[in-house]
C-alpha positions in Angstrom: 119.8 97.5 49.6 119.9 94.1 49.2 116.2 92.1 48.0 115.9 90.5 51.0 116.9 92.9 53.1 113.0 94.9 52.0 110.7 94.5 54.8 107.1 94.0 53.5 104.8 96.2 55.9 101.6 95.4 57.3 98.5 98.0 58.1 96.9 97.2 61.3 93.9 94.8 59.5 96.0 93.3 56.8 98.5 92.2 59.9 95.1 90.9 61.9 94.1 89.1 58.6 97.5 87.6 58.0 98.1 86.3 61.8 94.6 84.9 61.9 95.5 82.5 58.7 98.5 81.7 59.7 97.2 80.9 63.3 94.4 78.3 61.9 97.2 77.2 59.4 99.4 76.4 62.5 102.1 78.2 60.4 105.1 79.6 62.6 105.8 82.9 62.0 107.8 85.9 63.8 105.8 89.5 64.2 107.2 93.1 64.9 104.1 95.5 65.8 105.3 99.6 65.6 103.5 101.2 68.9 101.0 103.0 65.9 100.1 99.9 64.5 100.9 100.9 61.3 103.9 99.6 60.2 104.0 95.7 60.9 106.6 93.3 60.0 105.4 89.6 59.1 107.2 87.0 58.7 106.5 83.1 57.8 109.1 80.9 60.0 109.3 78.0 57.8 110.9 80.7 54.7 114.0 82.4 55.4 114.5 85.8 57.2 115.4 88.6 55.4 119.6 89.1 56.3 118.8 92.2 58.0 116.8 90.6 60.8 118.0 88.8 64.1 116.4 87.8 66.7 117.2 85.4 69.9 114.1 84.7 72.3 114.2 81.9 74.8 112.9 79.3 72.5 114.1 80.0 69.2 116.4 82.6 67.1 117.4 83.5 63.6 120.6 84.7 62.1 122.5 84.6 65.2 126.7 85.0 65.3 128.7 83.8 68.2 129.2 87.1 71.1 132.7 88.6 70.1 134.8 90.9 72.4 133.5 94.7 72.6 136.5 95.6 75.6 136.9 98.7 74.0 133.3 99.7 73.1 132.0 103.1 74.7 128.8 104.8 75.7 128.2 108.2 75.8 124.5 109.7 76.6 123.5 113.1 75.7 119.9 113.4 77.2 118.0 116.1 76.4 117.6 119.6 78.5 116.0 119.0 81.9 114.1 122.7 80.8 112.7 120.8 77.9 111.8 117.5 79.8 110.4 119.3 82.6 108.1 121.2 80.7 106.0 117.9 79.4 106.1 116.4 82.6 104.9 119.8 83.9 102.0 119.4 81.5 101.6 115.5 81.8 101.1 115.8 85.3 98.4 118.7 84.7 96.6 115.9 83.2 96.9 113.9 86.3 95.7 116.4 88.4 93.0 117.1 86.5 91.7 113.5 86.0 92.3 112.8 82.6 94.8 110.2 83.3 96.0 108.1 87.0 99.2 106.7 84.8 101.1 108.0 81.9 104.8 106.7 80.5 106.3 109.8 79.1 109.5 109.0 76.9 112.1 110.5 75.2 115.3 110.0 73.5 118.7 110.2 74.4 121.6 110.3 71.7 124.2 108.3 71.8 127.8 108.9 70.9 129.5 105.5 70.6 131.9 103.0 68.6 129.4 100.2 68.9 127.4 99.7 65.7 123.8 97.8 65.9 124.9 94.6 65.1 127.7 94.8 67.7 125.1 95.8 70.6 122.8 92.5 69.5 125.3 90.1 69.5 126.4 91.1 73.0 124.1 92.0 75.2 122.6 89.9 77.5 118.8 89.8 77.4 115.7 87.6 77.9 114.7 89.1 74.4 116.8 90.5 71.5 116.0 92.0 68.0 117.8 93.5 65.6 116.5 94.8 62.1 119.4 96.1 61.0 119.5 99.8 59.7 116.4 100.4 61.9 116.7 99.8 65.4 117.8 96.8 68.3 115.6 95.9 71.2 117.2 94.3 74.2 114.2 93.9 76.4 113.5 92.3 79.6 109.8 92.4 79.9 107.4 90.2 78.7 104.7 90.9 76.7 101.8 88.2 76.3 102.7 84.3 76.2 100.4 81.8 75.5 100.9 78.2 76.6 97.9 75.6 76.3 95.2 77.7 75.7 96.3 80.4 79.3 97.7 83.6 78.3 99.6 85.1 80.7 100.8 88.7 80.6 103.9 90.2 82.8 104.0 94.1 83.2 107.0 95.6 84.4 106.8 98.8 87.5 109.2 99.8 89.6 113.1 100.5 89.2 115.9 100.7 91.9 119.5 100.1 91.4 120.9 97.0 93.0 123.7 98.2 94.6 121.0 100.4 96.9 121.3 99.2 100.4 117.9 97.5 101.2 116.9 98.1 97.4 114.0 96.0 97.6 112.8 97.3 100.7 113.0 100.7 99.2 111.7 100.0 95.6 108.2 97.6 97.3 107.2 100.1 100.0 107.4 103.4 98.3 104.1 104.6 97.6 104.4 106.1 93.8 106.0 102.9 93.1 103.5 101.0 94.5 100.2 102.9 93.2 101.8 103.2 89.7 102.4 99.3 90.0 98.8 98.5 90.9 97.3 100.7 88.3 99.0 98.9 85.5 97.9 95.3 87.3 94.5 96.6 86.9 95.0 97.9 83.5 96.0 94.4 82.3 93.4 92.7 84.0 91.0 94.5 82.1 93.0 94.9 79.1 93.0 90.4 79.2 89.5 90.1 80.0 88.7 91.5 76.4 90.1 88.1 75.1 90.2 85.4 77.5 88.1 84.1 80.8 88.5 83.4 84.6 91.4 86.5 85.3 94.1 86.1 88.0 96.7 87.8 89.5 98.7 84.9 90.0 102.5 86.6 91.1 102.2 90.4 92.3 105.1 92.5 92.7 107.6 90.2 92.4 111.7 91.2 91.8 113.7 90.6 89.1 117.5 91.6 88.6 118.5 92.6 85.5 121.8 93.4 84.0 123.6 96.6 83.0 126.9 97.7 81.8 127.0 99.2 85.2 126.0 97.1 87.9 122.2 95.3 88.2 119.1 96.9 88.5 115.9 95.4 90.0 112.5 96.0 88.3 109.1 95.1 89.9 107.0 92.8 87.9 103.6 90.8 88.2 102.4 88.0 86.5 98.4 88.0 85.2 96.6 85.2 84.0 93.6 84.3 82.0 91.9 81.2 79.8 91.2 81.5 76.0 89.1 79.5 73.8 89.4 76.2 71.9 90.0 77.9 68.7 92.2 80.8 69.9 94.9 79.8 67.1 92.3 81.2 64.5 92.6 84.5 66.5 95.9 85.0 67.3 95.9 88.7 65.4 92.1 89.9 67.4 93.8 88.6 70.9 96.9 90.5 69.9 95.3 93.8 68.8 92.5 94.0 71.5 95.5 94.3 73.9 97.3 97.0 71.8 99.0 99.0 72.8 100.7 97.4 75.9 99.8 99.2 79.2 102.6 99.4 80.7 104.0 101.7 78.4 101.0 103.2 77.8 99.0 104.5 80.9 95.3 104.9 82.8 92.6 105.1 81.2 94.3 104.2 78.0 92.7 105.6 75.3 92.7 109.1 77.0 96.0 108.8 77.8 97.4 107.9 74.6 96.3 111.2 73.3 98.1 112.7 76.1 101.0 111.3 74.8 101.1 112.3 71.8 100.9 116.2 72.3 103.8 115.6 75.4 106.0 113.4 73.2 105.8 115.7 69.9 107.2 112.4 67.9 105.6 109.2 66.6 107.5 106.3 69.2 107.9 103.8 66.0 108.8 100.4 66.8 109.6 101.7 70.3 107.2 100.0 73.0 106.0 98.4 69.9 106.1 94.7 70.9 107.4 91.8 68.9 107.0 87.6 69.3 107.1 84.2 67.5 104.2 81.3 67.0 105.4 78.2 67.0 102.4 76.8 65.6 100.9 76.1 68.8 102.3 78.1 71.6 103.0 82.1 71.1 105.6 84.3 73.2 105.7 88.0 72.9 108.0 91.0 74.5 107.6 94.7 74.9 110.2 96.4 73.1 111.8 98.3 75.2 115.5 99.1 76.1 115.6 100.5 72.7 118.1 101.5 70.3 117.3 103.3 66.9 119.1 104.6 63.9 118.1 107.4 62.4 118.3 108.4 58.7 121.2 110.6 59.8 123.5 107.8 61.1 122.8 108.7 64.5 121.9 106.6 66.8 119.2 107.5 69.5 118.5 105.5 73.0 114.4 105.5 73.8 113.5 105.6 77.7 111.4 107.0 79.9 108.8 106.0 83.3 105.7 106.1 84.7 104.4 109.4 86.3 101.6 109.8 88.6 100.6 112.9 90.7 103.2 112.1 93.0 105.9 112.1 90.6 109.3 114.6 90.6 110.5 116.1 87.8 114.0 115.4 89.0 114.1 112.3 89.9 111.5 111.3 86.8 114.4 112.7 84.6 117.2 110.8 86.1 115.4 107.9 85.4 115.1 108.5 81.8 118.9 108.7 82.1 119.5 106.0 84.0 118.1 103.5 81.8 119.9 104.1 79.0 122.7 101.2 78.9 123.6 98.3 77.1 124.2 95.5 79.1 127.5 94.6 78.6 129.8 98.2 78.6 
């Protein structure tokens, strides 16, 4: 491997340390934080990126080639046993019942069997948020994370799928009632989860439809917008902020803490860089996405697509599964 292809990892308090200086330094820098906190990527923005690292985020990329033609790409899935997923939702949703969680996102992979290599699926897809370490995984994601504009930090948690092409899909996807409690747990969830670093909360867009793009048609997700007010100084704390709200509800669950450990005896396997979450400073302002619609490469070669949803006591195994299926695409075959 090439020298600067060797990604330097962070712990969890040397990354907090780091982000901190560079925040009171004012120095731009681009982040990559695993969903276990305990393999962070750091890097300064005014050094060049290691080769193996891409990224394109509204405001600024790195590394970037032009799109080039992918006409005869193809995309096969090969999702796991519906007997095997049904079994941890069986037992997920015994922890529902039972109170120790309102909200968990159960995920899995799904292998792929493709021509398209890593580099080929960042270059074209068509997302608000791409990222590619190369070797390791791409991120095509759609969802906000945190942003922070002016001293308000904002947060933008995704709930709710429907296919477009659904007569009366947004009718369907606002009024159905697991949709819509699993959509105002999570608001509440971030509400809380922003009043550990910032002042005077708001919900200041809720529910509100976005179309996304697939290589098969559109889908609409159901997203909210939450506000809050930080400190003077917040630049000298842009690694606390981060932390305190890690890891992102909304691919986590309700009550977090308990439910992460609920996750991690349905889910068997660490999730990595999966629903990790990833984001620039530009020295003043910061931007941030949860990294989902998620490819990784295994030591193996193979490549393996991470998806899954929220389930809640009214949730079906069936229909929870197809899901998990259905949102493994890249948005351009």
């Amino acid at each position: 491997m090439p020298e600067d292809a060797i990604n330097k990892k962070y712990t969890r308090s040397q990354a907090i340390e780091t982000m901190n200086q560079w925040g009171r330094e004012r120095t731009p820098f681009l982040f990559v934080i695993d969903f276990e906190m305990q393999q962070i990527l750091l890097y300064r923005m005014d050094k060049p990126l290691p080769s193996n690292i891409k990224f394109l985020f509204p405001r600024v990329e790195r590394n970037v080639n032009a799109a080039h033609s992918n006409k005869q790409g193809y995309l096969r899935k090969e999702p796991m046993p519906f007997n095997q997923y049904r079994e941890a939702f069986n037992e997920v949703r015994r922890q529902i019942i039972s109170g120790n969680s309102f909200l968990l996102n159960l995920t899995f992979p799904t292998r792929l069997e493709t021509n398209l290599t890593l580099g080929g699926i960042f270059e074209n897809s068509q997302s608000k948020y791409k990222l590619m370490v190369d070797g390791m995984f791409v991120c095509f994601s759609p969802e906000t994370f945190i942003s922070i504009h002016k001293g308000k930090i904002s947060t933008y948690p995704m709930k709710g799928t429907i296919k477009a092409d659904i007569p009366n899909a947004c009718e369907i996807i606002l009024s159905n009632p697991k949709e819509s409690a699993e959509h105002y747990t999570i608001v509440d969830l971030l509400r809380n989860d922003l009043s550990l670093v910032a002042t005077d909360i708001s919900v200041e867009r809720f529910r509100y439809i976005e179309r996304i793009p697939t290589g098969k048609g559109n889908i609409l997700q159901v997203s909210s917008e939450i506000s809050g007010v930080l400190t003077a100084n917040y630049h000298e704390h842009l690694g606390d902020i981060l932390f305190k709200m890690l890891p992102a509800g909304s691919v986590t669950g309700a009550p977090k803490r308990k439910t992460l450990e609920i996750i991690r005896e349905a889910e068997t396997l660490p999730r990595g860089y999966y629903t990790g979450v990833c984001g620039h400073f530009d020295g003043n302002d910061l931007d941030s996405a949860v990294m989902i619609r998620f490819i990784e490469k295994r030591e193996n070669g193979e490549l393996y697509f991470r998806s899954g949803g929220g389930i809640t006591h009214n949730s079906n195994a069936e229909s929870e599964y197809q899901e998990l299926i259905d949102k493994v695409y890249v948005p351009f075959v």
